[in-house]
Phi, psi and omega in degrees: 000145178309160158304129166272017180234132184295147179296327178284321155299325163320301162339333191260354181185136153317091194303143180243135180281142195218119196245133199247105117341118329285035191269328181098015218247137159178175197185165175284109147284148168265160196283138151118043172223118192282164173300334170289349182277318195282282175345286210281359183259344191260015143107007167273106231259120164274143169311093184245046162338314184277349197033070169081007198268356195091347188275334190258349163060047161284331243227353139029086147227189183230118145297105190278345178204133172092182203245166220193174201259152178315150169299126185288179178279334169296325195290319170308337193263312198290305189270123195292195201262320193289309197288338168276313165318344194227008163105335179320115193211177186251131203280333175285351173252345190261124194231149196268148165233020163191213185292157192204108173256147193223137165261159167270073189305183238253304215258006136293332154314117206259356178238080151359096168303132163311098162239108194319130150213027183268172173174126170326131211275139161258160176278068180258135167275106159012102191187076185283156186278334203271130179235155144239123152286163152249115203266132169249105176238180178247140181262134181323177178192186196276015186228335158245158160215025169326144157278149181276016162291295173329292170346275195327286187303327184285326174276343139343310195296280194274009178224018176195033147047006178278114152294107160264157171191040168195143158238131197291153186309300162289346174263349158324313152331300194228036165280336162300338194253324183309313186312307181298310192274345167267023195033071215294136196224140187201164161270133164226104194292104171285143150220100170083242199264007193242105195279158198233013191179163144223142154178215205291136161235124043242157205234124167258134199256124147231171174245179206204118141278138189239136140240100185290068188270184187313305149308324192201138190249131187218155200226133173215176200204123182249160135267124169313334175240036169233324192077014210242127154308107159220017165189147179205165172186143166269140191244090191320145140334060207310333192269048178238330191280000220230357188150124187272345167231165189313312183305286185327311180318315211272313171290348180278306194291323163288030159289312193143164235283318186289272223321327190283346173276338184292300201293336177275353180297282198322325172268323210282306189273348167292324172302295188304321176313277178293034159247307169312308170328286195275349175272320192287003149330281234256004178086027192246197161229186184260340184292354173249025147288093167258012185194153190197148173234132204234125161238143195199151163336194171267312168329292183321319187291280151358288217285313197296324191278337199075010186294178176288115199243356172325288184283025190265301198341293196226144185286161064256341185058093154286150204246140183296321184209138215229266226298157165308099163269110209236110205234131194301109168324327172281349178266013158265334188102039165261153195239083172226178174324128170316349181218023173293153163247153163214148233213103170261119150294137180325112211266176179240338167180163165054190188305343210280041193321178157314314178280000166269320168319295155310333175302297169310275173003273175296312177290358188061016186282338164324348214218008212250155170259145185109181169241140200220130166262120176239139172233124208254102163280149193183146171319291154277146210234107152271155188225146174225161149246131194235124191259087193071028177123333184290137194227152152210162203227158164226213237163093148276142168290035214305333181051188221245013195288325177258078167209331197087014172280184185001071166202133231294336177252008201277167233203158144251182205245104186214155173340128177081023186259147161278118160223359162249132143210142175234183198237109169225117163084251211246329226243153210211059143289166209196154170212145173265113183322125161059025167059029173289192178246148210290154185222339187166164165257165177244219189283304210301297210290305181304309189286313168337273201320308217284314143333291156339285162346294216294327201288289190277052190034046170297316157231163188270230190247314185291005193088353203293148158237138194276168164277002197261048157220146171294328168292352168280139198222171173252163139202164207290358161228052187100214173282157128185151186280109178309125197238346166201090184299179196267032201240283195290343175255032166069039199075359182248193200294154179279160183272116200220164148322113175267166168268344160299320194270329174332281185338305197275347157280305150314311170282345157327296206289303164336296183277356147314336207262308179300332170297328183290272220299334181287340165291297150310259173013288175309313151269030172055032184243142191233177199271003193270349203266344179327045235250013172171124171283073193278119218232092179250207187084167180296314151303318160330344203272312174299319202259164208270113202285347147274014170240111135197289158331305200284332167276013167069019170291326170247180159304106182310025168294198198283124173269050172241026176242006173273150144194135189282098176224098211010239174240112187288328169302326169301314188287005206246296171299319170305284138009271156258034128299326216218027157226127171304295187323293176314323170292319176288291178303009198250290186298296195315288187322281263279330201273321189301328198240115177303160191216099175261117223283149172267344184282331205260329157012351211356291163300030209275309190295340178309307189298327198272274196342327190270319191305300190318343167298135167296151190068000000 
């Protein structure tokens, strides 16, 4: 983002660059400007009851890099010992002594962020790996003198004909006392042949789908014998404060063994948060979550698991671990039932994960006749084409520019985001997330404008932006077109286009586009050959697929071979929670989809080069 400072103020003191987390949000500052001024100058409404004095402690962030002013005597009284320790400061109290990166959290926020996590429900039939009977004994006596493991499984035997021939440890630990205080009569929780849980009956059992993405965490919470969504929530990525795309990550956890513990902390405990969250919605706890499906990139996959990410690094980029995995919810640290499993679907190479694998999944182009193109947009953004069945897939590096990162106004889509916008003659409509007054944009909004532009010749083919328009303006690191002058924005900086943010768009779109055509390429496929476009992910949900055509991110077809349906991968881990079958065709898919490296290309730069053109 530009200096949010006059060449003359500067001048008077050393500016410090300051990047605001998870919005994507930064700028210059001069020193003895609190974070809360920055915040509110980068277009960023902090909760502030107290109007900055410090008495209501709303104002919340965590300092993630650089250094900052001592904790004041409010910040001691408001903020625990552990929470200053771990970075924590009052954004009104806190003043920069350098460069600064600060995450926000969510619930400092007075505009929510918008995060898809919705998708469209499939029609799966209820067919869980996890069952409960209800067991009815009898308590010894001096003519039994069975043990009650033993009791337990033979009445297992005889009255639901379910073989055990495992007991989970812990819940063994506390079946004796269980049996006894339920006089007994118990719930007794199976998963195959292991019992996994005992208590009172009847007990309502649910599961937890997780889609871990780079950028975004979507969480959905089920009941098991209905198969019904009955609570969900979306997240940023908390491990975005730590590197907004993988490669970073992944290079910081090759330090050593605490980074790699830190990024798995940091998803382990945003997970128990919202499983806690979404259970008490439904009147539950979490310990009554007794099966979960976690899907994710191959990165993603890695950080969670804690594997080795070395060989993520350079390509070819290989993965530590490829097959299906099912791991004691307690050896990650998640706080759900004490004998729960969790359950990775199979990744298949390269960046090219578990959550491309649920994708394929929930849409069923494995299964489709025709040629079907699916595209997961994302910081990483997969893509497969699958021709009668045949599938091969690619990774693009897609970066975080339609999330509004590095873009000079760019936004995640929260109240007072631009996410519609068209250009007629002169005139500059807009529509705003919850019709605020504009503060930035977001990803929908960003691919809108950048269309436009092209449409009314604003930009060339090559991206340049042109003068022929009134709205095009200089400033000092080039062009750019204002889009919400400072009159409508109410004194504050006008909201404009950079010829940087093209740029940074252009390789977005670029790399997607190459991914689209090395595919084609690969399969003897031309785009006319296309007979459907599936456009999932959270930004996918969102953006307008004609401004999409129209910057030449996709294929110029008809838009009724496009369809947008939501976030597949979330539909995909559900899907297999709550099915044996869905789960098993997810190991049959995985082997099935071919994978092509973009480094091994011979031609890839020609291709990406050519893809970076509008239109």
């Amino acid at each position: 983002m530009s200096d949010l400072k006059t060449d003359k103020q500067i001048r008077k003191g050393h500016p410090y660059h300051v990047e605001l987390e998870p919005l994507g949000r930064r700028g210059r500052f001069l020193p003895g400007v609190s974070v809360m001024e920055m915040a509110r100058q980068l277009g960023i409404d902090l909760i502030s009851l107290c109007g900055g004095a410090g008495k209501c402690g709303h104002c919340k962030v965590q300092i993630v890099k650089g250094q900052v002013s001592a904790p004041t005597s409010a910040e001691q009284e408001k903020l625990e010992y552990k929470e200053l320790d771990h970075g924590y400061r009052l954004a009104c109290q806190t003043y920069a002594k350098g460069d600064l990166v600060v995450h926000i959290p969510l619930e400092s926020l007075s505009t929510p962020q918008r995060v898809q996590v919705e998708g469209i429900e499939e029609d799966v039939i209820p067919e869980p790996l996890v069952r409960e009977y209800e067991i009815r004994m009898s308590a010894p006596s001096l003519s039994d003198l069975q043990a009650d493991d033993d009791h337990l499984a033979e009445e297992l035997k005889q009255q639901h004909n379910v073989t055990c021939l495992n007991m989970d440890t812990l819940v063994l630990r506390k079946l004796s006392t269980e049996l006894r205080s339920q006089n007994w009569r118990v719930q007794a929780t199976m998963r195959d042949s292991e019992l996994i849980a005992i208590g009172p009956w009847p007990t309502r059992h649910l599961g937890l789908a997780v889609d871990l993405g780079t950028t975004k965490v979507a969480v959905y919470l089920l009941d098991l014998e209905t198969g019904k969504t009955v609570a969900s929530k979306g997240i940023m990525n908390p491990q975005i404060a730590y590197g907004e795309d993988v490669i970073t990550r992944i290079n910081l956890v090759r330090r050593g063994s605490d980074e790699a513990n830190r990024m798995q902390n940091l998803i382990v405990e945003a997970i128990n948060s919202i499983a806690a969250e979404l259970s008490a919605q439904v009147d539950a706890g979490p310990e009554q979550i007794v099966d979960a499906v976690i899907v994710g990139n191959t990165a993603m996959h890695h950080l969670m698991l804690c594997l080795p990410v070395d060989q993520l690094a350079y390509a070819p980029h290989v993965p530590s671990v490829r097959q299906a995995l099912d791991i004691k919810a307690r050896e990650l640290g998640l706080s759900i039932s004490p004998g729960a499993y969790i359950h990775f679907l199979p990744n298949i190479s390269g960046f090219v994960g578990a959550d491309h694998v649920a994708m394929v999944l929930s849409t069923g182009i494995s299964k489709a006749k025709g040629v079907v193109l699916a595209v997961d947009i994302g910081t990483n953004t997969e893509i497969c084409l699958a021709d009668h069945g045949k599938m091969a897939s690619v990774s693009c590096a897609s970066g975080p520019a339609f999330e509004g990162a590095h873009i000079k106004f760019g936004m995640r889509a929260a109240a007072g985001a631009i996410e519609r916008l068209r250009l007629i003659d002169q005139e500059i409509e807009y529509h705003t997330i919850e019709g605020r007054k504009p503060i930035g944009i977001c990803g929908s909004g960003i691919l809108d404008t950048m269309a436009q532009l092209y449409i009314a010749g604003v930009l060339d083919k090559d991206g340049r932006m042109t003068e022929n328009h009134p709205n095009v303006r200089s400033y000092e690191k080039g062009r750019e077109f204002i889009l919400v002058n400072e009159k409508e924005c109410e004194g504050s900086a006008a909201i404009t286009i950079t010829q940087q943010d093209v740029r940074q768009l252009q390789l977005a779109k670029g790399a997607i586009r190459a991914g689209i055509q090395i595919l084609l390429n690969e399969e003897n496929n031309s785009e006319d050959d296309i007979d459907q476009i599936i456009v999932a992910g959270a930004f996918g949900s969102y953006l307008d697929i004609s401004s999409a055509i129209a910057i030449g991110m996709f294929p110029q077809l008809p838009l009724d071979r496009f369809n947008q349906v939501g976030n597949a991968a979330g539909i995909g881990a559900r899907s297999a929670l709550i099915s044996q079958t869905k789960r098993t065709e997810a190991l049959d898919i995985a082997p099935q989809i071919g994978y092509i490296e973009l480094a091994g290309v011979p031609n890839f730069g020609e291709i990406f080069l050519k893809a970076l053109s509008l239109g």
